[in-house]
PLY file of the C-alpha trace (Angstrom):
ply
format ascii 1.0
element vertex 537
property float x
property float y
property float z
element edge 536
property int vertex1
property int vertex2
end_header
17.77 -19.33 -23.02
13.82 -19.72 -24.99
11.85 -17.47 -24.67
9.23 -20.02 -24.21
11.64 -22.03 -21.39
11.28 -18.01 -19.31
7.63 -17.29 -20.12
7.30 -20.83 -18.52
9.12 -20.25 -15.56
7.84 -16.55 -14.80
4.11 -18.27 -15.37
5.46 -21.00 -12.40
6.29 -17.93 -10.06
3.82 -15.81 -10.48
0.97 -18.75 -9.57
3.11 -20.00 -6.65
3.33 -16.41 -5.54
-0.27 -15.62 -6.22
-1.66 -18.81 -4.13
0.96 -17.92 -1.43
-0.98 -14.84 -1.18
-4.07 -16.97 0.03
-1.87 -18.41 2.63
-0.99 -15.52 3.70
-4.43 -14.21 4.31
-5.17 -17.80 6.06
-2.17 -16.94 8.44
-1.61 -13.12 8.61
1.31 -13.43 7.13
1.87 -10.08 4.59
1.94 -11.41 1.39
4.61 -9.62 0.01
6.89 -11.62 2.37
5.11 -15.18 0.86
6.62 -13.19 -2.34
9.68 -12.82 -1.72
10.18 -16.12 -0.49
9.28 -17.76 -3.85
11.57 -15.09 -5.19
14.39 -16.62 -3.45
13.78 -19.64 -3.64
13.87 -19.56 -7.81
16.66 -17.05 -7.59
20.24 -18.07 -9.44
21.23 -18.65 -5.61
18.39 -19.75 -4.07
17.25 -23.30 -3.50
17.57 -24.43 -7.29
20.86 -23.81 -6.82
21.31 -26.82 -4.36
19.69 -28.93 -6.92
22.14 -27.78 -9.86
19.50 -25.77 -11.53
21.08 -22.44 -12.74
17.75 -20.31 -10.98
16.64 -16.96 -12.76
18.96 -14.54 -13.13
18.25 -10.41 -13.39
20.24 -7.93 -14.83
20.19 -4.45 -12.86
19.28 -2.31 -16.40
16.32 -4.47 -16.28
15.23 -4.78 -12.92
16.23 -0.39 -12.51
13.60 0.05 -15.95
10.54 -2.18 -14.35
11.27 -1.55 -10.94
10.66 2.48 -12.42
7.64 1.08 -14.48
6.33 -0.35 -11.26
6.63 2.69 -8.95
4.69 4.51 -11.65
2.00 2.68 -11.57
1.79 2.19 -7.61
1.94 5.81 -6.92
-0.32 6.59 -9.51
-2.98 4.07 -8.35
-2.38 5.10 -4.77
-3.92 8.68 -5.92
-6.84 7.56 -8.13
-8.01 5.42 -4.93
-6.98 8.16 -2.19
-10.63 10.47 -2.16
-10.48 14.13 -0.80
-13.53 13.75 0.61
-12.13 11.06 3.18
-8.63 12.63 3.39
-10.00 16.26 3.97
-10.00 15.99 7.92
-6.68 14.87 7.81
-4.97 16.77 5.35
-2.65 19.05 7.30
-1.38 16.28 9.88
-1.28 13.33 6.71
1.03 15.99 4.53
3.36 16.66 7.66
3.98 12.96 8.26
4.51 12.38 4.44
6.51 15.47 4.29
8.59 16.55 7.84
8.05 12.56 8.86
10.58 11.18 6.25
13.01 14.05 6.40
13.12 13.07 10.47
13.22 9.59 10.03
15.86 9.76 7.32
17.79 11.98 9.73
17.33 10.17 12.85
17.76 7.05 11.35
20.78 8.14 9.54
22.96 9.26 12.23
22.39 6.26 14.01
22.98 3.81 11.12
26.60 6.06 11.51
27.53 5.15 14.76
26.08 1.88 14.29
28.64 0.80 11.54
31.34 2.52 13.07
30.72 0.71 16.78
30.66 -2.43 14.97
32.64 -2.29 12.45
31.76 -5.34 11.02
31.46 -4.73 7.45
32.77 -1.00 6.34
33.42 2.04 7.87
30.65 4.46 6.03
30.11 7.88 6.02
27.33 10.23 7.07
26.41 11.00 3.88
26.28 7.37 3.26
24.61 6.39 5.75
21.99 8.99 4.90
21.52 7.69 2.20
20.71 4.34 3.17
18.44 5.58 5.75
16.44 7.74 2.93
16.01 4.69 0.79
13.99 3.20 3.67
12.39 6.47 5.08
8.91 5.83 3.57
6.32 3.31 4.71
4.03 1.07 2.49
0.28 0.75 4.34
-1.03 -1.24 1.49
0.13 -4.16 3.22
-1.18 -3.01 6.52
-4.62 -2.51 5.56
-4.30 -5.98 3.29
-4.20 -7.77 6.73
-6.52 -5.67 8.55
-9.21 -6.27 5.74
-8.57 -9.92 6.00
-9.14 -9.88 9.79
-12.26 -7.85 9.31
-10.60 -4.86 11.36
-10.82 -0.90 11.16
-9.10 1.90 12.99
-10.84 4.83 14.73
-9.91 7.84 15.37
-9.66 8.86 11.32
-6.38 6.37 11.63
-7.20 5.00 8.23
-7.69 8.15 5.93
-4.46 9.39 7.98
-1.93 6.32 7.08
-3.92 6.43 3.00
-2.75 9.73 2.67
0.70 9.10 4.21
1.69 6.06 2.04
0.68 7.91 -0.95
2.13 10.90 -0.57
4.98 10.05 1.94
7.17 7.92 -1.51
7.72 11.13 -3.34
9.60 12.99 -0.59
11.68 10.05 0.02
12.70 9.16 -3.51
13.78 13.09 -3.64
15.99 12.73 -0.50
17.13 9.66 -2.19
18.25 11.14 -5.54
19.70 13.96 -3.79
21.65 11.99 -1.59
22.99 9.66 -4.49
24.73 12.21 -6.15
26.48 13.61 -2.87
27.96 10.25 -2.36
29.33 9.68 -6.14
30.61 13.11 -6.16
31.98 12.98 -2.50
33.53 9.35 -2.67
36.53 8.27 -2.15
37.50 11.53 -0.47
36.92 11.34 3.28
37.37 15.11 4.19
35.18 16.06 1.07
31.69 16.46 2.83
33.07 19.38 4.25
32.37 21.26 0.69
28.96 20.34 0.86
26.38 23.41 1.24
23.15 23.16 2.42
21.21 25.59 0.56
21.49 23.83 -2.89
20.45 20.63 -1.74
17.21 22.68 -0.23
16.98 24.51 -3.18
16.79 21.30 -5.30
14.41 19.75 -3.25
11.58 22.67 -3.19
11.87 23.06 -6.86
11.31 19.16 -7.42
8.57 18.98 -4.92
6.58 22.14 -6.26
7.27 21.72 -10.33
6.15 18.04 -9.41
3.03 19.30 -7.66
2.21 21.70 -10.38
3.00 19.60 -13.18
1.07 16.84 -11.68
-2.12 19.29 -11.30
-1.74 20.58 -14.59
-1.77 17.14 -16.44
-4.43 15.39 -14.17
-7.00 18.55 -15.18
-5.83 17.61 -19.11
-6.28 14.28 -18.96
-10.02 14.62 -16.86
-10.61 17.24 -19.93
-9.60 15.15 -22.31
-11.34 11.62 -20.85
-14.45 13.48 -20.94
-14.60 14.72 -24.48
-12.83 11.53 -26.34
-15.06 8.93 -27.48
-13.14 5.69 -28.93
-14.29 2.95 -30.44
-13.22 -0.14 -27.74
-13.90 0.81 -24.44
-10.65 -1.55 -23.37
-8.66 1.32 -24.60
-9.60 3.91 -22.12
-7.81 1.97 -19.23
-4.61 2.12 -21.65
-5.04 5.50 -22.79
-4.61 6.46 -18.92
-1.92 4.30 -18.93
-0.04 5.90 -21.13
-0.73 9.24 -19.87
0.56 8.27 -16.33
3.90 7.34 -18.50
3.98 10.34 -20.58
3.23 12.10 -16.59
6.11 10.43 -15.30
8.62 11.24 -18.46
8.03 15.05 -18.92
8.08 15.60 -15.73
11.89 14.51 -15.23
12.53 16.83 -18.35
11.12 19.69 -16.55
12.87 19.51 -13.27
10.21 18.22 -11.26
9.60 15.44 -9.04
8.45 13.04 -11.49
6.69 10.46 -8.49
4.82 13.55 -7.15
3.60 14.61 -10.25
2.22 10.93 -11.13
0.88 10.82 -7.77
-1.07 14.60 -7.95
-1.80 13.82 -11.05
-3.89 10.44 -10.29
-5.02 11.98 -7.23
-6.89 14.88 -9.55
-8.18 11.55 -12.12
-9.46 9.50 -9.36
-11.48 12.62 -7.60
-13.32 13.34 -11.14
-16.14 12.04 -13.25
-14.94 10.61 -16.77
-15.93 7.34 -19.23
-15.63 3.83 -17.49
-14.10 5.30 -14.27
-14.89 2.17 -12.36
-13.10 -0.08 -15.16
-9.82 2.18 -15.30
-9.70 1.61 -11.60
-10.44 -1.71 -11.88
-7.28 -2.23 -14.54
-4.95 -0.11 -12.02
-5.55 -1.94 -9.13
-4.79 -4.97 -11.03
-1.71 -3.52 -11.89
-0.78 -2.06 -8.90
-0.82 -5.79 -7.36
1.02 -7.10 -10.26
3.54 -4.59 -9.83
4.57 -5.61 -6.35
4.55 -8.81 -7.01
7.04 -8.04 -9.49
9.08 -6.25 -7.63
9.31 -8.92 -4.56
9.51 -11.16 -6.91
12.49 -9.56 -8.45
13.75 -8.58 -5.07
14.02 -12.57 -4.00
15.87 -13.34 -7.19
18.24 -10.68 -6.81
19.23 -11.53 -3.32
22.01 -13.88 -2.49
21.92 -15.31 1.30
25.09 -16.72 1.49
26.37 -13.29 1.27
24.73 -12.22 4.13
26.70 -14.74 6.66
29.91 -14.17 4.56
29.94 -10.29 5.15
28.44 -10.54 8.31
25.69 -7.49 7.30
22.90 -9.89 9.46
24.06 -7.98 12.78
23.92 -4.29 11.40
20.86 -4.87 9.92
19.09 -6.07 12.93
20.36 -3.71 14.96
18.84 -1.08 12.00
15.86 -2.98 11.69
15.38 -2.63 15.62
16.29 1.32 15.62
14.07 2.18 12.45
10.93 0.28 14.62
11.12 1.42 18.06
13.02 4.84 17.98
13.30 6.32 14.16
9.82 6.15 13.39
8.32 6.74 16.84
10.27 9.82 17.25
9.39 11.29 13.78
5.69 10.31 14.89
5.51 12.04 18.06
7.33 14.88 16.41
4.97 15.41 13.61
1.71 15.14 16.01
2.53 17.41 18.90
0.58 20.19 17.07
-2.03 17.97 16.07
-3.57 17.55 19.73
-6.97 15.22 18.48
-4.49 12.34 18.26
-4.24 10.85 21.84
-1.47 8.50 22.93
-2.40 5.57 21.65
-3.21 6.82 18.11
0.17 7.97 18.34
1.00 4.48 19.31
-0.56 2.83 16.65
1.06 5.16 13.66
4.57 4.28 15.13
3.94 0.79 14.56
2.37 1.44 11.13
5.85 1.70 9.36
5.86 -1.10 7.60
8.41 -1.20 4.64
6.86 -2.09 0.64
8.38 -2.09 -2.75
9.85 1.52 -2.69
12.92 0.63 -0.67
13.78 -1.95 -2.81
13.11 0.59 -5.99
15.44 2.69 -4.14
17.85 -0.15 -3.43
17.96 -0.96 -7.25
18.37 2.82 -8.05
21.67 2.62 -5.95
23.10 -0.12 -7.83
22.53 0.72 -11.69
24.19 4.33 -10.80
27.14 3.01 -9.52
26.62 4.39 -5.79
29.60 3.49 -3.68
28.56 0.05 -1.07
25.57 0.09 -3.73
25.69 -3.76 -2.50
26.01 -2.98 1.19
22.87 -0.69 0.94
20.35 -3.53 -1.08
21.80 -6.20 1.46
20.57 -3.95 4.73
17.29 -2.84 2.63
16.83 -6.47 1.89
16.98 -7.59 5.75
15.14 -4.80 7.00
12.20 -5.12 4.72
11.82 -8.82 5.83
12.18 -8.05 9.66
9.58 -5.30 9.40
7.48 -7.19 7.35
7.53 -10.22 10.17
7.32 -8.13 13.06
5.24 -5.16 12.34
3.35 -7.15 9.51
2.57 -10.04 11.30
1.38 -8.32 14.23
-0.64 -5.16 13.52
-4.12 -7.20 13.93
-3.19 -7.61 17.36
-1.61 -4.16 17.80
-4.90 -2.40 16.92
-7.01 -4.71 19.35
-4.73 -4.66 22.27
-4.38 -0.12 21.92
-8.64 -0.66 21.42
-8.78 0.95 18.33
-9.71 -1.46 16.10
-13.28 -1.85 14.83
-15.56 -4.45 12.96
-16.26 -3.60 9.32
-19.68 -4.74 8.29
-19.18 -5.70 4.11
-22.55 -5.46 2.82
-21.73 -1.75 1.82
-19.56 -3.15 -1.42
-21.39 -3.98 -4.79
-18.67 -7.60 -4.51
-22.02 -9.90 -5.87
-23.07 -6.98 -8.86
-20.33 -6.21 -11.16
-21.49 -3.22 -12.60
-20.25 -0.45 -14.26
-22.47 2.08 -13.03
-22.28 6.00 -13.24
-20.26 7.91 -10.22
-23.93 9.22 -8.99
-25.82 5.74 -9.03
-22.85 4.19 -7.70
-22.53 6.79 -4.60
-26.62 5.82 -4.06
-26.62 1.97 -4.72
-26.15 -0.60 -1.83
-26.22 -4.38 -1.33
-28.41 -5.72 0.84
-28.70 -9.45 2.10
-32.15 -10.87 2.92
-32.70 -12.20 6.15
-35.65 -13.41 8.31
-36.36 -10.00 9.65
-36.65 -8.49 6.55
-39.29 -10.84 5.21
-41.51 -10.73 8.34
-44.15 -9.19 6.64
-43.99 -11.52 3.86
-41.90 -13.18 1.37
-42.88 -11.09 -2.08
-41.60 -7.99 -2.80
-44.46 -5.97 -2.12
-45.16 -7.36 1.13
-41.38 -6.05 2.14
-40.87 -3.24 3.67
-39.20 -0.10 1.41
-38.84 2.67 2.53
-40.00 5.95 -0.27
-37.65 7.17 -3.02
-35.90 3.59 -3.18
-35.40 1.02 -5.70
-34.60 -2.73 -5.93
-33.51 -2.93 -9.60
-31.70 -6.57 -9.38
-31.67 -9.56 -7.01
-28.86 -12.43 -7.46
-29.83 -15.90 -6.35
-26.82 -17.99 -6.21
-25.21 -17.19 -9.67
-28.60 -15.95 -11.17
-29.78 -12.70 -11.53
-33.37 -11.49 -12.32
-35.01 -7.95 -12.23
-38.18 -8.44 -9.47
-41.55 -7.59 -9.93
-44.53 -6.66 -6.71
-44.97 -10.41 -7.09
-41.33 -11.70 -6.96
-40.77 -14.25 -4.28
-37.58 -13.60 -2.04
-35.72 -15.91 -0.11
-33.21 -15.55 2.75
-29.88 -15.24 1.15
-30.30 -13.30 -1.65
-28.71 -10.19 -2.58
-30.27 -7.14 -3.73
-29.08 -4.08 -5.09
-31.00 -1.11 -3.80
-30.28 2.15 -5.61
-32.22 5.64 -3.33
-32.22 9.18 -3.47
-29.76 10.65 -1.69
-32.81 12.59 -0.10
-33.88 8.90 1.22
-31.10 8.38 3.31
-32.12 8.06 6.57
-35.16 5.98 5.78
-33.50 4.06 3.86
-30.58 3.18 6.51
-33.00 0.74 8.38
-32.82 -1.79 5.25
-29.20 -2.13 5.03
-29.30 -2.52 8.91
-30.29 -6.26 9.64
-27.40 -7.14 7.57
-24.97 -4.85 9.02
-26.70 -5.64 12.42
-25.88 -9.49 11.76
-22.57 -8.79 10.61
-21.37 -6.90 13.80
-22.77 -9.15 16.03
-21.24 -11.88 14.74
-18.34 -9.94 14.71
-18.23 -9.34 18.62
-19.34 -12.93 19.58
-16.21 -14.03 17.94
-14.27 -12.02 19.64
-15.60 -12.62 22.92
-15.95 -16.91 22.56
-12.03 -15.75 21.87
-11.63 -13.72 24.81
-13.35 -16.01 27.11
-11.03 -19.39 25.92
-8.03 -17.32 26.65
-9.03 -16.78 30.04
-10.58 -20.38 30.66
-7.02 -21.66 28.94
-5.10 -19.07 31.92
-7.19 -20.69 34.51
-6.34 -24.17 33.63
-3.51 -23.35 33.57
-3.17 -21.89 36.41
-5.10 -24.81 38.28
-2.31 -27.22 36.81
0 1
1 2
2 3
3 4
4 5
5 6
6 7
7 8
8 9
9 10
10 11
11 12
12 13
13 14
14 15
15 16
16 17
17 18
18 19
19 20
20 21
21 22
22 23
23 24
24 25
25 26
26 27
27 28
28 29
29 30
30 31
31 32
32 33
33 34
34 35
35 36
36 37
37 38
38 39
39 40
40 41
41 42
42 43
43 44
44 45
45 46
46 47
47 48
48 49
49 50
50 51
51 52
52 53
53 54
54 55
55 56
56 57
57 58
58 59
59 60
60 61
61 62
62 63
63 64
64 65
65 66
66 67
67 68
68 69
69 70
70 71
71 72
72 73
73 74
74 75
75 76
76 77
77 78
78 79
79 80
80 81
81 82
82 83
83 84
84 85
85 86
86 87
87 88
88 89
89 90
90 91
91 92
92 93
93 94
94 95
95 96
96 97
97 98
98 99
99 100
100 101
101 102
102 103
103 104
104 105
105 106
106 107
107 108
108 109
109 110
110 111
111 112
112 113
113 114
114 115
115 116
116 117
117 118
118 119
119 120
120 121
121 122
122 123
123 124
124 125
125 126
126 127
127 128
128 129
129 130
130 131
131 132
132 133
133 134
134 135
135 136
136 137
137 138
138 139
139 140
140 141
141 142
142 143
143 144
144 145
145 146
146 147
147 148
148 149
149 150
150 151
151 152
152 153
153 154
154 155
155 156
156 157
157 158
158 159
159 160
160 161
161 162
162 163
163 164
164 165
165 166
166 167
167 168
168 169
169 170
170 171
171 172
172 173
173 174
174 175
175 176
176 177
177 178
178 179
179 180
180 181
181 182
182 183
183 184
184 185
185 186
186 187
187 188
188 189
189 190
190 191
191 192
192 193
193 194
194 195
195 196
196 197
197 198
198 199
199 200
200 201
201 202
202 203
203 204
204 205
205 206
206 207
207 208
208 209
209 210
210 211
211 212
212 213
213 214
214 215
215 216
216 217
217 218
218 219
219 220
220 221
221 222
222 223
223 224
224 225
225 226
226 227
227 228
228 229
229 230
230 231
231 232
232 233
233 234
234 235
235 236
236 237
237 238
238 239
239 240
240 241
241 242
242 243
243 244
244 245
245 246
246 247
247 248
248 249
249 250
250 251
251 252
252 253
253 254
254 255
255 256
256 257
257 258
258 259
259 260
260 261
261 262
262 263
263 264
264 265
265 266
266 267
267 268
268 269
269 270
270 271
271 272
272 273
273 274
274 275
275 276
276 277
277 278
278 279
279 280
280 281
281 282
282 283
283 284
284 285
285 286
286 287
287 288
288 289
289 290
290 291
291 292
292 293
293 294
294 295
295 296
296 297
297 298
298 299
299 300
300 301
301 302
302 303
303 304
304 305
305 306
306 307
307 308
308 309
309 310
310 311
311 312
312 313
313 314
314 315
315 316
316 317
317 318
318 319
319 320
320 321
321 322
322 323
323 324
324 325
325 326
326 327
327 328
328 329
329 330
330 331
331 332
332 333
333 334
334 335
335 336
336 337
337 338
338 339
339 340
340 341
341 342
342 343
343 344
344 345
345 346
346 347
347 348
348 349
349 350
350 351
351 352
352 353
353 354
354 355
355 356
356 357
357 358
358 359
359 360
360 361
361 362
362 363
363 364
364 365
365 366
366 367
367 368
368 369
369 370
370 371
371 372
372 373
373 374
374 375
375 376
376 377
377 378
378 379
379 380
380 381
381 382
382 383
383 384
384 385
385 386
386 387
387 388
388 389
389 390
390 391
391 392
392 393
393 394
394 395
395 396
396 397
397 398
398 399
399 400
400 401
401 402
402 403
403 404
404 405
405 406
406 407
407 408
408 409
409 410
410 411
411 412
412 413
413 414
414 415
415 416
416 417
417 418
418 419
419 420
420 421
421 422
422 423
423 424
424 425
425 426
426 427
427 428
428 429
429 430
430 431
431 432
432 433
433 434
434 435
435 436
436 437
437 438
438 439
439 440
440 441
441 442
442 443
443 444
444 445
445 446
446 447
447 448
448 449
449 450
450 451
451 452
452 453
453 454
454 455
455 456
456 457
457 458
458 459
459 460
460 461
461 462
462 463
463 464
464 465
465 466
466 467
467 468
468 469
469 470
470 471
471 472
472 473
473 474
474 475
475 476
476 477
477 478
478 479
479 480
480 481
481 482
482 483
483 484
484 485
485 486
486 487
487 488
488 489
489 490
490 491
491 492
492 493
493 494
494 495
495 496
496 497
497 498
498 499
499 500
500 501
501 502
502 503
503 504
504 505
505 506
506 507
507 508
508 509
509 510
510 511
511 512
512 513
513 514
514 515
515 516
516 517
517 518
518 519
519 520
520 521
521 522
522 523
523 524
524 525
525 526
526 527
527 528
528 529
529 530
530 531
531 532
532 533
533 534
534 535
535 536
């Protein structure tokens, strides 16, 4: 095959797959699912294949070295864009759902997938070890999706929710991939032996996982401090390459760390976690280039996960049932229980909080990572276990995705998020302290009820309008600049000024919320008027 004739089609997929992603947002549909859709449908036995088109095929060496690329980079954007600051109240209860929450739900879920197979019976008979395994590669959650569709609805959660679930997802993928690896070699050294397990010791396998977790921690520490060190005292000649330079330290992260024993997703993780809470050159555009990557990276991997997949399979081995019944028992009973576990000593967290974390377990790219692992080492029903990862990513990503707008409104924990905070109309690369100081503020008829000029506005001390965007212009305003309503203008103060300066920013944010509720009671009040007419008919 040309290389041009697969540049062309992985062009096609990733532009269907990226405008699928608006139509997601449109609907609420997660757009990893629109993804994996397109996935399947180009796939060698997808929907080309009723047309007599051969599809795009994937090797597993290939899909095991970018699926590895890929959870590199996720992890390690996950920690430049988790800040302590935000995360600090939650620390203690985040790390014990990341940590004790996947070991429970692994467990829980494990011993049940067990039974499940062997009440069934439907497609093999496997063992507790095995079905450990398969319960580990889905033990960790993905909340980039979740907060994907809460940001398109214009929804936050109270209660510190948000912080909570940031810290989870990031930190929960490290713990699970070292249950994972663990787990893999039990099975490939226990199977086909039935009566084996019994020679399997506990204290190894813990030993093995608190020296990952801690040489990952440490190295991870160690190499984020380096790289902040070294970021500050470099000086190169094209600022493009600082982005790559970090780049290729996350790799160089990720490969010495296996070398030295530790948990090489941890230590990536830690290690962007130390980057992203420090000052160093073009901070703003390295995060910039990582969240770009981080997107393109699960796209890949859904992408890669459709192709992969065969659904005729799926009716021929009869795995649908199973993996419903999995789907179903990972939802309502593995991850509530490992919830409700985790939070009994964490009493600030009423019911409903509790509530909503259960049904914030929605599944990502790291299963299906996991999934791939299984297969290019030769794991024993490596097939079985992407087949039931494959089905229970797509239920959880219909039922939990779909529905978590809803979820938050109906517990009452959801709440409007004004946007004029962002700098989304200034792209500037501004310096850590401006950037902490600067705000954007829209113009409205109350603010210009003194006058329309700049001077006649009024600013409150120790502030600063440096720029004001008028459709897609930009000038820097004089005392005698005429504003209108509509424009934009970014206000840097002293972080002395903040109080005085809060009323400026609050006609927009004002506007913004009260929109905000008068949607959602016009919404309210038409389901009730549509009950009643019901009701009358």
């Amino acid at each position: 095959m040309q290389v041009e004739f697969i540049l062309l089609i992985l062009s096609l997929l990733f532009f269907i797959s990226i405008f699928a992603d608006k139509i997601g947002y449109k609907y609420g549909v997660p757009a990893l699912l629109l993804f994996l859709v397109v996935g399947m449908c180009f796939g060698s036995h997808g929907l080309t294949s009723l047309f007599g088109m051969s599809g795009v095929k994937i090797e597993i060496g290939t899909a095991q070295a970018l699926s590895t690329v890929a959870m590199c980079i996720i992890l390690f954007t996950g920690g430049m864009e988790t800040k302590l600051s935000d995360i600090k109240s939650v620390l203690v209860p985040g790390i014990t759902l990341a940590t004790l929450g996947v070991l429970l739900t692994c467990v829980i879920t494990g011993v049940l997938i067990y039974f499940i197979f062997g009440w069934i019976n439907a497609v093999a008979s496997v063992s507790i070890w095995l079905a450990l395994l398969m319960a580990a590669t889905m033990s960790s959650t993905d909340s980039a999706s979740v907060f994907s569709v809460l940001r398109t609805n214009g929804i936050g959660l109270k209660h510190n929710l948000r912080p909570l679930l940031e810290l989870e997802s990031g930190a929960n993928d490290p713990m699970a991939y070292v249950l994972t690896t663990t787990l893999i070699g039990i099975v490939i050294t226990l199977h086909p032996a039935e009566g084996a397990s019994a020679g399997v010791t506990a204290l190894p396998i813990i030993q093995t996982i608190v020296i990952q977790l801690v040489m990952g921690s440490v190295l991870g520490f160690a190499f984020g401090e380096g790289l902040v060190q070294l970021m500050r005292r470099v000086k190169l000649g094209n600022e493009a390459l600082y982005p790559i330079m970090i780049l290729t330290a996350c790799i160089f992260i990720f490969s010495v760390s296996h070398y030295l024993q530790g948990n090489t997703y941890l230590a990536v993780y830690v290690a962007g976690l130390i980057i992203g809470n420090n000052k160093f050159t073009r901070k703003r555009q390295t995060r910039s280039f990582f969240n770009g990557l981080a997107w393109l990276s699960q796209l890949v991997m859904f992408l890669m996960l459709g192709l992969m997949v065969n659904p005729a399979e799926f009716l021929k081995s009869r795995v649908w049932l199973p993996c419903l019944i999995i789907s179903v028992v990972m939802i309502f009973i593995s991850r509530p229980l490992s919830v409700w576990i985790c939070m009994l000593p964490f009493r600030q967290f009423r019911q409903r909080d509790k509530l909503m974390l259960s049904w914030v377990g929605l599944k990502g790219a790291v299963p299906i990572i996991f999934a791939i692992m299984c297969k290019a080492q030769g794991v024993p029903f490596a097939d079985l276990i992407f087949n039931v990862v494959f089905l229970c990513t797509i239920v959880s990503l219909i039922t939990q995705g779909t529905t978590l707008t809803q979820w938050a409104r109906k517990l009452n924990l959801d709440t409007p998020q004004a946007e004029t905070r962002s700098l989304e109309h200034f792209d500037l690369d501004l310096p850590d302290e401006i950037q902490s100081s600067a705000r954007e503020v829209e113009v409205t008829e109350k603010l210009l009820a003194n006058g329309h000029t700049l001077s006649e506005i009024d600013i409150p001390p120790k502030t600063l309008i440096i720029m004001v965007r008028r459709g897609e212009d930009f000038f820097v305003p004089t005392g005698s600049s005429a504003l209108e309503v509509g424009d934009r203008l970014l206000v840097i103060r002293d972080k002395d000024a903040q109080a005085t300066y809060q009323h400026m920013i609050d006609d927009a944010e004002e506007e913004a919320l009260w929109r905000a509720e008068v949607k959602e009671k016009m919404h309210k009040r038409f389901e009730r008027a549509t009950a009643w007419m019901r009701k009358k008919k």
